[in-house]
N, C-alpha and C positions, 0 to 999 in steps of 0.2 A: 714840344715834341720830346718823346720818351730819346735814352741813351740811346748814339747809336749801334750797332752792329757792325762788323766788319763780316762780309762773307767774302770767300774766293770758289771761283768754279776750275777747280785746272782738269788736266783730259782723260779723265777716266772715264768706264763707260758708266752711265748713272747722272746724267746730265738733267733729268727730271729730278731727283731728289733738291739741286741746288734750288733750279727754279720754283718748286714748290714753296721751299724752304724761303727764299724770298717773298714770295707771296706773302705767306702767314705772317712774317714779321711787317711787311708793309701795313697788311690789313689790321696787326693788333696795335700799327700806330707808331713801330719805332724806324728810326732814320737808315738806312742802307747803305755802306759803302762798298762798293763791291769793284771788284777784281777778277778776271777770266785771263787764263794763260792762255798763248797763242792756242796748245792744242786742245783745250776747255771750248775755245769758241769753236774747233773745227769739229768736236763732238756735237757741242749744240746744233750743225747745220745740220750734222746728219742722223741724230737721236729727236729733231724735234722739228718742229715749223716750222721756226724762227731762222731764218736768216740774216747773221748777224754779220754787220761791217766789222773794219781792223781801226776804224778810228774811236776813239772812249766817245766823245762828246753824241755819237751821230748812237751807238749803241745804248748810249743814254738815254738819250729820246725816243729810240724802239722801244724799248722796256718803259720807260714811265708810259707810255701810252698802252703796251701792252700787260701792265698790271692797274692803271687806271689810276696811278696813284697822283698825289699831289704835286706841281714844278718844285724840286728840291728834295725830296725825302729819300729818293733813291740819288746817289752821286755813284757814276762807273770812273775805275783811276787808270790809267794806262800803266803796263808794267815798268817803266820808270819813269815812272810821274814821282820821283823822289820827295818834290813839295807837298805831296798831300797827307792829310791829317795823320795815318796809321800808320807812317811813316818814322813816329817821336813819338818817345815817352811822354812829351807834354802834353799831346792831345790824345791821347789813344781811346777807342772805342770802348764801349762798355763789354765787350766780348767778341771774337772773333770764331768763325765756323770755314773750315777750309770741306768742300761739300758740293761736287765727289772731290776726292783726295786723292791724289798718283801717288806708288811708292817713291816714285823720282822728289816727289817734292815732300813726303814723308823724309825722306834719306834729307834731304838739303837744310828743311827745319830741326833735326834730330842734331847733324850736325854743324849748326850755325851759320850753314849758308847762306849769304845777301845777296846772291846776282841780281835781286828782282822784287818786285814792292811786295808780292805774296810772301816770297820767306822773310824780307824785313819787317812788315806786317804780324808773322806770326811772333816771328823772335821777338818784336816791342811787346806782344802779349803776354809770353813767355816770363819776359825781363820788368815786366809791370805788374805780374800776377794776377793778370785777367784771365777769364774763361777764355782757352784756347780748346777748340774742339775738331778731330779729324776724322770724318767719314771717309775711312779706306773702300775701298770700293776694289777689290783682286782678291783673288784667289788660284791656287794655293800661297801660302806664304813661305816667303826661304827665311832660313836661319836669319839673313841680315836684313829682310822686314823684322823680324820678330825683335829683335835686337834694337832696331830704332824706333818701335815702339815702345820696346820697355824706358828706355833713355828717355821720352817723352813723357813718360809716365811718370815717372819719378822728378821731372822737370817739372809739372805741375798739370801739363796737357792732360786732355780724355781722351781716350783711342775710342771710337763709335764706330765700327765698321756698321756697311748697310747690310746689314743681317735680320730680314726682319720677321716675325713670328708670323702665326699664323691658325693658333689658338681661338683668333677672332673670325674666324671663314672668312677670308676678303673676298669678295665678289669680282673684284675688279684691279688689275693693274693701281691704280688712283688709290686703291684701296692699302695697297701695299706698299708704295712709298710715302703716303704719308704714317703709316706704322712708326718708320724710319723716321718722318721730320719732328715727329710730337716727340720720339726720345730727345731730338735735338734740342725743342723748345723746352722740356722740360731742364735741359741740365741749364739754358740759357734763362729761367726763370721766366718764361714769356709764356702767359697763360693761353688757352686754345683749346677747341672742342672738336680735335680731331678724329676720339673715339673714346668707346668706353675705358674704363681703367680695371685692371685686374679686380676682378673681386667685388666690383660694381653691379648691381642688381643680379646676385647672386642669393 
């Protein structure tokens, strides 16, 4: 199995880009470890279908059957589940995507906050010089988002807010968030045929 992935869903609204975003990665074959903050899952009940429990092991098993993937390729950790892989430099993910992103937890990554396996998560990515990637997901921005982004930036992080074009007519909702996840796949080097590419049969 390809590296894996770290992704985190915390509660921003935009709760379909993450699960897309999982999707595609499952389907192009790499491993999943994933992470939802308390208010990430209370967005998922009510942006989406899915009615998700509070325990990892049981939301585990919703999702692997609800993206049909293989026993093991998706792993969910609990917010401190401190033993789990993306927890340590020593095993860290091939990249991590926090996807939607809160400023709350934009602010906690920017400033080295650990309360929780998502900002240790990132920070190991950070401090590893892995692809760390953050789909902000708000609007407007105050001075002190813009601030803990740039300090991200220069950190090594991507700021990807869910800003997506529309150059390409989307027909459809589906259409428009994955605009949004193929940017993400791309910076994650994870090929996909989400849609055409600029300049493409032109």
């Amino acid at each position: 199995m390809n590296p894996a992935i770290a992704v985190a869903i915390t509660g921003a609204s935009g709760a379909q880009y993450g699960l897309r975003l999982i999707e595609c990665l499952l389907d192009a074959g790499r491993e999943v470890q994933l992470m939802i903050s308390q208010a990430g899952q209370v967005v998922i009940n009510m942006e989406t279908e899915l009615q998700l429990p509070s325990v990892s092991a049981e939301i585990q098993a919703i999702l692997t059957r609800h993206f049909d993937c293989p026993e093991g390729q998706l792993q969910v950790f609990g917010r401190q589940q401190w033993l789990a892989p993306v927890a340590s430099g020593t095993n860290p993910p091939r990249g991590m995507v926090i996807c939607p992103c809160t400023t709350g937890t934009l602010a906690s990554v920017a400033n080295g906050i650990c309360d929780d396996l998502i900002d240790r998560a990132a920070d190991v990515a950070l401090k590893e010089r892995r692809p760390l990637i953050l789909v902000i997901r708000e609007t407007p921005y105050s001075a002190i988002h813009l601030e803990n982004m740039l300090a991200l930036t220069r950190a090594g992080a991507t700021i990807l807010p869910a800003n997506p074009g529309f150059y390409f007519r989307p027909k459809s909702i589906d259409d428009i968030v994955d605009f949004v996840v193929a940017r993400v796949l791309d910076h994650l080097e994870v090929p996909h045929r989400l849609g055409a590419r600029w300049g493409e049969g032109a």
